[in-house]
NUMAR-464574 format. One record per atom (N, C-alpha, C): residue in three letters; x, y, z. Coordinates in steps of 0.05 Angstrom, whole numbers, plus 5000, padded with zeros to 4 digits. Layout:
# residues N
alaXYZ ...
# end
This chain:
# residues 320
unk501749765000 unk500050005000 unk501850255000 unk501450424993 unk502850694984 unk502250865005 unk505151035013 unk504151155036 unk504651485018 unk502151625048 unk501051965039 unk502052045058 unk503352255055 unk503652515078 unk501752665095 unk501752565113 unk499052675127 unk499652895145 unk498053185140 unk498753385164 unk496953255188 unk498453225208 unk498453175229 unk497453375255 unk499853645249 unk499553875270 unk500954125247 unk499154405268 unk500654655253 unk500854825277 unk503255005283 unk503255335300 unk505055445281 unk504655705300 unk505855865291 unk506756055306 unk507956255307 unk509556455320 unk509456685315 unk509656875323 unk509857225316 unk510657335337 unk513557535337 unk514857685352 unk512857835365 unk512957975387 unk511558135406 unk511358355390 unk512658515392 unk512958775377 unk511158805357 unk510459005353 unk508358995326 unk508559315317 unk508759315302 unk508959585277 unk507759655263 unk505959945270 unk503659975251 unk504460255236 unk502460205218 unk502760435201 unk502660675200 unk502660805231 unk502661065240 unk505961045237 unk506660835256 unk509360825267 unk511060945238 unk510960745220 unk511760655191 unk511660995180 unk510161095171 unk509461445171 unk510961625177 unk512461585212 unk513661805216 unk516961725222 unk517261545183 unk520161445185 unk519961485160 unk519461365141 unk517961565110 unk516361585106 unk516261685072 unk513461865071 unk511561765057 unk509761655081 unk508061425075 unk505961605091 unk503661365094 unk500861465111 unk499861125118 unk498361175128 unk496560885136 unk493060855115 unk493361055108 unk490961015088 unk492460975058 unk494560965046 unk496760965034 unk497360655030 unk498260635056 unk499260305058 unk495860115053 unk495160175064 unk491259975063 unk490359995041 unk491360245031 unk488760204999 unk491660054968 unk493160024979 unk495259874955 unk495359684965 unk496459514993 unk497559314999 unk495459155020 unk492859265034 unk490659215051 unk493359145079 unk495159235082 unk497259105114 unk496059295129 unk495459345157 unk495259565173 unk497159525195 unk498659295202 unk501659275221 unk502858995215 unk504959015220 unk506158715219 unk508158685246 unk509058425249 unk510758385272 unk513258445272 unk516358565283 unk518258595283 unk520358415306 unk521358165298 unk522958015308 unk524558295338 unk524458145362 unk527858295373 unk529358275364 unk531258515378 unk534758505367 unk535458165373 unk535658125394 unk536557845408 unk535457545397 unk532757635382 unk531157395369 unk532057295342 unk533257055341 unk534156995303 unk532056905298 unk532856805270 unk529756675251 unk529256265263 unk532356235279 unk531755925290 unk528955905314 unk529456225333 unk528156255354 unk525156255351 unk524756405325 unk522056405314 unk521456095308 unk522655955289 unk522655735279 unk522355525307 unk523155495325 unk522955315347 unk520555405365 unk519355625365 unk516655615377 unk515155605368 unk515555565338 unk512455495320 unk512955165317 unk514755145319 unk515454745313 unk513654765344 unk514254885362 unk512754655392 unk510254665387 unk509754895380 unk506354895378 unk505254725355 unk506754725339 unk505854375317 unk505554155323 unk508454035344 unk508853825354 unk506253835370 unk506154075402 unk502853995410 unk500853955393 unk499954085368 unk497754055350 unk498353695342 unk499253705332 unk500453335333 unk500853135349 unk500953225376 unk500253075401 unk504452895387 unk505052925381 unk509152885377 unk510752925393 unk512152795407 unk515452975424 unk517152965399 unk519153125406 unk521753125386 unk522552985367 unk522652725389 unk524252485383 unk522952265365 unk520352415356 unk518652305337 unk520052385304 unk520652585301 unk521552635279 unk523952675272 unk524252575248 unk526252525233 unk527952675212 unk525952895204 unk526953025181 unk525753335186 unk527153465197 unk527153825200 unk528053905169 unk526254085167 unk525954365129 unk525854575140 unk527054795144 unk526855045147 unk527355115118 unk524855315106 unk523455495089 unk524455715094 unk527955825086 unk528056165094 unk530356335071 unk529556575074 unk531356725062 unk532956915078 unk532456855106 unk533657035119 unk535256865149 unk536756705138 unk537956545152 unk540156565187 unk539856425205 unk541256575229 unk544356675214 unk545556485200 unk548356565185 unk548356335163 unk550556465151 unk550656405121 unk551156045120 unk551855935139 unk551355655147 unk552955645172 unk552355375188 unk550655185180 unk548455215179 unk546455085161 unk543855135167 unk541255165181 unk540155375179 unk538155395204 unk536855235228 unk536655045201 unk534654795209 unk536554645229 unk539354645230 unk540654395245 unk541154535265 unk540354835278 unk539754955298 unk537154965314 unk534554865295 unk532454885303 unk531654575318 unk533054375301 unk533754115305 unk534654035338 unk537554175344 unk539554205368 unk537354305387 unk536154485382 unk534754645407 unk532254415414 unk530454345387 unk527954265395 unk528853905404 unk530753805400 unk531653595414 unk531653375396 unk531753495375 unk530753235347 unk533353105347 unk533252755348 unk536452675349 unk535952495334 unk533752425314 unk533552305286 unk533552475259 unk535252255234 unk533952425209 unk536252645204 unk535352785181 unk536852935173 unk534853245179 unk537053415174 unk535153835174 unk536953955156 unk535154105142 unk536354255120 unk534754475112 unk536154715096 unk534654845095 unk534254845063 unk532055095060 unk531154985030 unk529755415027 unk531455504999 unk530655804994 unk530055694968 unk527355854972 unk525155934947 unk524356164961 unk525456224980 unk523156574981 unk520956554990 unk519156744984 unk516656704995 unk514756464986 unk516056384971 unk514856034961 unk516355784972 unk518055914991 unk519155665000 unk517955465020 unk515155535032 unk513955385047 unk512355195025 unk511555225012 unk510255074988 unk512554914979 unk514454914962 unk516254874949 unk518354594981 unk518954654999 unk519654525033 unk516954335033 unk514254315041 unk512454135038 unk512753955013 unk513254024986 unk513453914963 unk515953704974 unk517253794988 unk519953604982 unk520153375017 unk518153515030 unk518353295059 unk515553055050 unk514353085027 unk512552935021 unk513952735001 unk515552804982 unk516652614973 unk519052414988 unk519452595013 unk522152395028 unk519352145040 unk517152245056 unk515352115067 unk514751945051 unk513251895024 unk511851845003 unk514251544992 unk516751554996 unk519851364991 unk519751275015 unk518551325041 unk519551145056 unk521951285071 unk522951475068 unk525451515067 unk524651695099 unk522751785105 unk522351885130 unk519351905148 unk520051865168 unk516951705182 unk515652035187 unk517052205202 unk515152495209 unk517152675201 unk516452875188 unk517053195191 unk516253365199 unk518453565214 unk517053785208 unk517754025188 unk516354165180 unk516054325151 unk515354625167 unk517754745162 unk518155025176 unk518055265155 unk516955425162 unk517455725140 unk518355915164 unk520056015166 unk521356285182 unk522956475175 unk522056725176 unk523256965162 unk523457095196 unk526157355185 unk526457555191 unk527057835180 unk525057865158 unk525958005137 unk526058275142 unk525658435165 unk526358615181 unk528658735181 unk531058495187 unk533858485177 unk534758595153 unk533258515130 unk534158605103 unk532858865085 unk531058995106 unk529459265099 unk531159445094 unk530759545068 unk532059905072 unk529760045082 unk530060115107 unk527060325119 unk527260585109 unk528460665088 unk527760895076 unk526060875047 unk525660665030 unk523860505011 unk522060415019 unk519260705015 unk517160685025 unk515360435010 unk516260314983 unk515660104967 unk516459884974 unk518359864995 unk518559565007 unk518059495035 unk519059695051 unk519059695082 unk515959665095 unk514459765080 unk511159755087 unk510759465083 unk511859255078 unk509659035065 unk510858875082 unk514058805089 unk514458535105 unk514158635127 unk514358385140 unk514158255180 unk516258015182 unk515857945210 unk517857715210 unk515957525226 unk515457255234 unk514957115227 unk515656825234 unk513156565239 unk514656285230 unk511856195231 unk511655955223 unk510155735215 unk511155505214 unk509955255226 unk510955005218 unk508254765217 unk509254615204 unk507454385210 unk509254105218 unk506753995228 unk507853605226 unk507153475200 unk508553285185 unk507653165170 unk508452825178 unk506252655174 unk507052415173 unk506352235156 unk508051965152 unk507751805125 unk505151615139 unk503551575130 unk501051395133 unk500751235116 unk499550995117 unk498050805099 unk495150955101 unk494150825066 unk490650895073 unk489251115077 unk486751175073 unk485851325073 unk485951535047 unk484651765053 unk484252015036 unk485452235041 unk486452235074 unk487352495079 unk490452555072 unk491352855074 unk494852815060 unk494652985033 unk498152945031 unk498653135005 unk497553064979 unk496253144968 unk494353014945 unk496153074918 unk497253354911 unk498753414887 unk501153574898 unk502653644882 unk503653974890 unk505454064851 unk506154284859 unk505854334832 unk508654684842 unk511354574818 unk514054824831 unk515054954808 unk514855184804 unk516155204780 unk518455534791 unk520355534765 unk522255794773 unk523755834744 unk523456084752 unk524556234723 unk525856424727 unk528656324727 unk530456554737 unk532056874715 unk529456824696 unk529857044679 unk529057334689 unk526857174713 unk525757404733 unk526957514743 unk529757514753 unk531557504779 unk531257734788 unk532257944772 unk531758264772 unk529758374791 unk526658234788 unk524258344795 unk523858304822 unk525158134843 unk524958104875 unk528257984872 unk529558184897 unk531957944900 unk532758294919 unk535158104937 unk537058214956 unk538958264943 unk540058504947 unk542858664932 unk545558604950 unk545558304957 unk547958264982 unk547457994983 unk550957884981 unk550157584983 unk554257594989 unk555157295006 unk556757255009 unk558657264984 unk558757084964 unk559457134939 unk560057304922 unk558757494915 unk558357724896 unk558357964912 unk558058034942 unk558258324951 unk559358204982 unk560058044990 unk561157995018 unk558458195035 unk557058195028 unk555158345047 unk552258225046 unk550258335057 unk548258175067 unk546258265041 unk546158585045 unk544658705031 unk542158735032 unk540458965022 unk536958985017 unk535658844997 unk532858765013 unk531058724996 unk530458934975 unk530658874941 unk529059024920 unk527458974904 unk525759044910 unk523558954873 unk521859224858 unk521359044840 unk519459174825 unk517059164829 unk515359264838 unk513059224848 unk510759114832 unk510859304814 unk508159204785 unk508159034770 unk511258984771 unk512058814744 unk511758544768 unk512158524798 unk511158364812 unk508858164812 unk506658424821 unk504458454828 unk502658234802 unk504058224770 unk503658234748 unk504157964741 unk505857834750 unk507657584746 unk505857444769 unk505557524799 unk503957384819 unk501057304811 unk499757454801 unk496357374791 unk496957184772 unk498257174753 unk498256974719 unk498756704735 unk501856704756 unk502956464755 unk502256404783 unk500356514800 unk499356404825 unk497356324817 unk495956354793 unk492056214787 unk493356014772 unk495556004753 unk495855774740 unk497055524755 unk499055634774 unk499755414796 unk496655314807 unk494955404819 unk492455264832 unk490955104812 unk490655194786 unk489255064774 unk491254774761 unk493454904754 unk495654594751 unk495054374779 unk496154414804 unk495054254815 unk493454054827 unk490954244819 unk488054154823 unk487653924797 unk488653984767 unk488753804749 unk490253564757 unk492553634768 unk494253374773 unk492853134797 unk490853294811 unk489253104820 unk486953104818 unk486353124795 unk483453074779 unk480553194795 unk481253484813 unk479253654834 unk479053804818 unk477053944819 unk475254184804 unk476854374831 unk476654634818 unk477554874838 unk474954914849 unk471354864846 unk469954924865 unk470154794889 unk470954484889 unk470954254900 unk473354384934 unk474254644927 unk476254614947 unk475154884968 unk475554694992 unk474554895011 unk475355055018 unk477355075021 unk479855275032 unk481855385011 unk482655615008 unk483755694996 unk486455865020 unk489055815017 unk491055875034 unk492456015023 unk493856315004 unk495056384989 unk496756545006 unk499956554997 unk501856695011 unk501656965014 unk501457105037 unk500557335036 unk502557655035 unk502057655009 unk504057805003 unk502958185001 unk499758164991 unk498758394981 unk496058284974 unk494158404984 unk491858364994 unk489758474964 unk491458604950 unk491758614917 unk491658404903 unk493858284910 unk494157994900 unk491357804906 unk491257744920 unk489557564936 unk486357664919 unk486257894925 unk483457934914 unk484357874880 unk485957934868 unk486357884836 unk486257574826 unk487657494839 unk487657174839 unk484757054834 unk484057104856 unk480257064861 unk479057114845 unk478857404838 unk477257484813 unk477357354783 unk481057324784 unk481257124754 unk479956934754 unk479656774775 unk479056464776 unk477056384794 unk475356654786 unk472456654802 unk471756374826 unk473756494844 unk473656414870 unk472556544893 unk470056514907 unk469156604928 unk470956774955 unk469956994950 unk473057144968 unk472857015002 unk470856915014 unk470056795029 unk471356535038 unk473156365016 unk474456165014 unk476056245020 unk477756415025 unk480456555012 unk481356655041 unk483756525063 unk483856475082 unk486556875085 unk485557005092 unk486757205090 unk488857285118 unk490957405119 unk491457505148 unk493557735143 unk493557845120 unk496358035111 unk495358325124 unk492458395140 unk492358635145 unk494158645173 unk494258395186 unk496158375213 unk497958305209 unk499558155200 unk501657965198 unk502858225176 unk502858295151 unk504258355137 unk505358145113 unk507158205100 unk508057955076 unk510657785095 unk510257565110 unk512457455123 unk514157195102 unk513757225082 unk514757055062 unk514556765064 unk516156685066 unk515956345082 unk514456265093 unk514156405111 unk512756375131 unk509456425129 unk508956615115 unk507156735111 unk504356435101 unk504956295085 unk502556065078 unk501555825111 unk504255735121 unk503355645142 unk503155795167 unk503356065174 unk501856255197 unk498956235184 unk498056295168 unk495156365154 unk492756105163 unk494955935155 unk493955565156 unk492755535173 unk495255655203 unk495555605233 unk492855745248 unk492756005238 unk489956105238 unk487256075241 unk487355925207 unk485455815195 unk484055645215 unk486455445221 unk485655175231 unk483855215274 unk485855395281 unk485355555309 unk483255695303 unk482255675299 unk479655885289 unk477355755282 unk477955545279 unk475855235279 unk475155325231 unk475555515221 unk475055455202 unk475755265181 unk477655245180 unk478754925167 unk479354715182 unk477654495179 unk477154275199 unk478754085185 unk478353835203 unk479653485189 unk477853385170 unk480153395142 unk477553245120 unk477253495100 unk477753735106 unk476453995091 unk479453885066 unk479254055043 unk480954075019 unk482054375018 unk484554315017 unk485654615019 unk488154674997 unk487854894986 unk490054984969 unk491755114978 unk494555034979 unk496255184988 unk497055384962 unk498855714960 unk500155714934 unk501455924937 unk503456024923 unk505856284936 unk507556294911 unk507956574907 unk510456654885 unk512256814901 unk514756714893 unk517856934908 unk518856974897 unk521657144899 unk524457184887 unk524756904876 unk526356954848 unk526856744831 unk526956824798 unk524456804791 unk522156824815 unk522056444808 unk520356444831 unk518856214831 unk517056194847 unk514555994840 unk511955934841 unk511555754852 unk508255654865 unk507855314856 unk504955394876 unk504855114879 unk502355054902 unk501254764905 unk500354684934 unk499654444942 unk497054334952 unk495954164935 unk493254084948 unk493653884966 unk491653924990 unk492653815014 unk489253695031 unk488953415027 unk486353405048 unk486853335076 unk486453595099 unk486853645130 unk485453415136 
# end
């Protein structure tokens, strides 16, 4: 019998601090009716000085593991989902691993950007799916706070920092579990989202830059075509799905998506007016939500889907 990846458990995490758009205002020259009617954010969270992106990452793994009723020592295979890593290696994950007490399996990390939580699930389902690992967990954690120029009233308004994680486990049987998933990247994009700092090429860390429209533009085409590719690859009609989970980047987005692919905005699991765009992180905080909130139950059908730097795309159908 063929085994499915089954979500098991989800938390999530958000720094204390919170930053709203008054704050944001009287640093540039922005407004709060400004930021709401382009991007729908009205605050997002700001990591501490003292907090890395592992710290975030390890209190959203416990609150999964409780959602999963798991200790540690259950899992085997840690994914941290980041672009904003504690240091340039070793990797996040084999810090998040050390702390949360995981002493099976391998941890690694995995950059796709703000699609890297989609793209990290895509790849702990195929380790599960081989046999190759009994539970994961599947982390998205940013601190993209770190990489702001706060004088780029076009970028500083939209991120937060952030984590999300889930459990996944390999099961026999049943219906529930990763049903499709669906990754694509086209690094012709590169230009249009990307950091101006990298060990390699500038020995420095560097800012987030993009293009916004030419963004905004590329996210509606290849975020409706990712949902509808997936949903084909498992033979579901897009009415058929209850939940809709999209990375929350711009509250623009989200409503555009919808509109193309005349989806009920009601389906459409939203949280970017609080949270902000936390990248990674951003699809499983929403989830975490969702699920705490009693609206997406065990059994419901849910679309995961997210475009980042790359750029690259994708999305995952998933029955809770």
């Amino acid at each position: 019998m063929s085994l499915r990846s089954v979500l098991t458990g989800v938390g999530s995490y958000l720094p204390e601090r919170v930053l709203t758009n008054a704050e944001l205002a009287k640093r540039v020259d922005t407004s709060d009716e400004w930021i709401v009617e382009r991007t729908g954010i009205r605050e997002r969270h700001i990591a501490a000085d003292d907090q890395w992106t592992s710290d975030l990452a390890v209190a959203a793994s416990l609150k999964a593991l409780e959602s999963a009723g798991r200790d540690p020592k259950d899992i085997d295979l840690v994914i941290v989902a980041t672009a904003t890593p504690d240091l340039t290696f070793p990797a996040t994950a084999a810090r998040v691993q050390a702390e949360l007490g995981v002493t099976n399996g391998a941890a690694f990390d995995l950059q796709a950007v703000c699609s890297g939580f989609v793209f990290a699930l895509a790849t702990a389902d195929n380790f599960l799916a081989r046999g190759q690992a009994k539970a994961a967990l599947v982390i998205g954690a940013e601190t993209f706070s770190r990489i702001m120029d706060w004088e780029d009233r076009g970028t500083c308004v939209l991120f937060g920092d952030g984590a999300g994680a889930v459990v996944l486990e390999g099961r026999e049987g049943g219906d529930r579990g990763v049903i499709s998933t669906f990754l694509r990247t086209d690094g012709r994009m590169h230009d249009l989202l990307y950091v101006d700092g990298g060990p390699s090429q500038t020995q420095s860390v560097g800012k987030l830059r993009m293009v916004g429209n030419a963004v905004f533009r590329q996210a509606v085409e290849h975020i409706s075509g990712a949902m509808l590719e997936a949903c084909a690859r498992a033979g579901v009609a897009l009415e058929d799905v209850d939940w809709f989970v999209p990375h929350q980047a711009n509250q623009r987005i989200l409503d555009g998506v919808a509109r193309k692919l005349g989806i009920d905005v009601d389906k459409v699991v939203s949280t970017v007016a609080l949270h902000g765009n936390t990248s990674a992180a951003s699809v499983p905080l929403a989830l975490d939500v969702a699920a705490r909130d009693g609206r997406i139950k065990k059994g419901d059908l849910v679309l995961m889907e997210a475009l980042g730097g790359g750029l690259t795309w994708g999305a995952a159908l998933v029955r809770m």
